[in-house]
C-alpha positions in Angstrom: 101.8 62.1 82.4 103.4 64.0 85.5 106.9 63.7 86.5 108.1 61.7 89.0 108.7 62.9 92.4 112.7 62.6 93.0 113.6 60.5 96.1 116.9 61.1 97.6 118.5 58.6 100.2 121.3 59.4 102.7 122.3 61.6 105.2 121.9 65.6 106.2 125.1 66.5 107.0 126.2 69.4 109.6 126.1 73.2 107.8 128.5 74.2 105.2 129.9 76.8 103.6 127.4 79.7 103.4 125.3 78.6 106.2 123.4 76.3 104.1 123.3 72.3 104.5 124.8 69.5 103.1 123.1 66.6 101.7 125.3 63.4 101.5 123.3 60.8 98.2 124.7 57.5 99.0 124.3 55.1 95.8 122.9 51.3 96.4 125.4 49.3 96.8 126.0 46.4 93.6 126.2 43.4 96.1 122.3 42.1 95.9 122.7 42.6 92.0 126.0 40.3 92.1 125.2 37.8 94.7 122.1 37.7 93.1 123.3 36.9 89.6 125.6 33.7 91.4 122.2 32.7 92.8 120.3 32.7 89.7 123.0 30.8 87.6 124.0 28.0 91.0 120.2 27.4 91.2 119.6 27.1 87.2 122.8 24.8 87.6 121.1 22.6 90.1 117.8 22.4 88.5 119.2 21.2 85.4 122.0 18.9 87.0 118.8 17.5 89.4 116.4 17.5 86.5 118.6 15.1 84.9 118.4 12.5 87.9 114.7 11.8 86.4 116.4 9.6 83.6 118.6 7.5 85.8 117.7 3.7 85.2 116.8 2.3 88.6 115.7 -1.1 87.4 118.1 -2.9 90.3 116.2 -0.9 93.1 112.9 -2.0 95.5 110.0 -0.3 94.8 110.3 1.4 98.5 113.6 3.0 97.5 113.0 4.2 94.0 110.1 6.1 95.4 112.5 7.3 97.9 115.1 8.5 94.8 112.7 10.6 93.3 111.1 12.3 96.9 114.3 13.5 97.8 115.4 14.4 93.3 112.1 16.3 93.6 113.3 18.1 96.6 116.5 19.2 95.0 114.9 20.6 92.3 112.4 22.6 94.2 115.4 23.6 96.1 117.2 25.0 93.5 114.1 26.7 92.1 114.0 28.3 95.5 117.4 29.6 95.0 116.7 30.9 91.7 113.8 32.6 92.9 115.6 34.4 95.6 118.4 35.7 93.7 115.6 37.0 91.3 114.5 38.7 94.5 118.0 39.7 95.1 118.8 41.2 92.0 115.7 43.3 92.5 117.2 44.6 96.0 114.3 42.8 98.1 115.2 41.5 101.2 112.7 38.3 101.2 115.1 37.4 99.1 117.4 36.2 102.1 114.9 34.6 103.8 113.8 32.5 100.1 117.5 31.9 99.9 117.5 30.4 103.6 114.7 28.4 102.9 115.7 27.1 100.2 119.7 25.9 101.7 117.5 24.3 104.3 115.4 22.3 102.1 118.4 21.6 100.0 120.6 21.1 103.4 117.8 18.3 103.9 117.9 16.6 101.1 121.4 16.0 101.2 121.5 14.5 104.7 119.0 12.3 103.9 120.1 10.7 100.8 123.3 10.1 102.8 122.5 8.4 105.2 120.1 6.1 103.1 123.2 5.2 100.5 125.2 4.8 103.8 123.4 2.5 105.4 122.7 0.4 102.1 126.5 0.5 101.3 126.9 -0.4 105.4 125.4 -4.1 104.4 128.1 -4.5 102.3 131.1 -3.0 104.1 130.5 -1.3 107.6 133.8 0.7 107.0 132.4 2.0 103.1 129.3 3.0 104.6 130.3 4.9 107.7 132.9 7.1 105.4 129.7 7.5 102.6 127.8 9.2 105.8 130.5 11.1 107.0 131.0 12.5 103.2 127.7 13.7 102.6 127.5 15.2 105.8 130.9 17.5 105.7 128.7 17.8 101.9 125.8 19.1 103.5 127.5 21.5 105.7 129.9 22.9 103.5 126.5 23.3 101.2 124.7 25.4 104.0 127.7 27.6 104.6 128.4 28.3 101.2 124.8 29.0 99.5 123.5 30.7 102.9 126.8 32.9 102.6 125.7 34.2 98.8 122.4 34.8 100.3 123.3 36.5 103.9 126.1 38.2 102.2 123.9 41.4 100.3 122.0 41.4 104.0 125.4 42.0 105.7 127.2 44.4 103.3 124.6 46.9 103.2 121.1 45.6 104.9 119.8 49.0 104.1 119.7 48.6 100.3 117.3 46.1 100.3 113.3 46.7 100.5 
């Protein structure tokens, strides 16, 4: 087995003392590892909070609208899987791990939107007033969702975008 061949990162800085030059090591910034970490546990947060949605009783529904619940259920747990996935990817200082993260606050993003403005215009039969507030909920929801989770994501990018592979 031969020894590894040492890789050094940073800069060559102007010549010292002696005549001799300067090498500057920079250490990888902690960030990706942290915002990472918050990724992994949000994500496995959602997956099991969505996951659970499977055992609602929707007995009172149409057929139309139940396969409507679990399209969009389905869709926030495949988003949260996303986000699990990228901080994996973050944790392991690769950058597709933004891009993972945006995908998956988009499909989540979505979701959110959609289910909505379906409960708001079913709650909108019953009381225009109920169901205009219900839509204008979930969508100050969704956009505080996409600025929040694309900030843990975006955040390792903007810190120190060099860090990541």
């Amino acid at each position: 087995m031969q020894p590894q061949d040492a890789q050094m990162m940073g800069q060559v800085a102007p010549a010292g003392a002696m005549g001799q030059q300067v090498i500057i090591v920079q250490n990888k910034s902690g960030g990706p590892k942290v915002f990472g970490i918050i990724a992994i546990v949000l994500g496995g947060i959602g997956v099991i909070l969505n996951g659970l949605n499977f055992t609602a009783d929707l007995g009172g529904l149409g057929g139309g609208l139940v396969a409507l619940y679990y399209l969009l259920t389905l869709l926030a747990v495949v988003s949260n899987g996303m986000f699990v996935y990228a901080g994996i990817l973050l944790f392991q200082y690769r950058k597709s791990g933004v891009w993972w993260g945006f995908g998956a606050v988009g499909v989540g993003v979505l979701s959110t939107v959609i289910i909505s403005l379906v409960i708001a215009s079913a709650l909108s039969e019953l009381d225009e007033g109920l169901g205009e507030a219900v839509a204008g909920f979930g969508l100050i929801s969704a956009g505080l969702q996409a600025v929040c989770c694309s900030a843990v994501v975006a955040l390792p990018l903007l810190m120190n975008g060099a860090d990541l592979d």
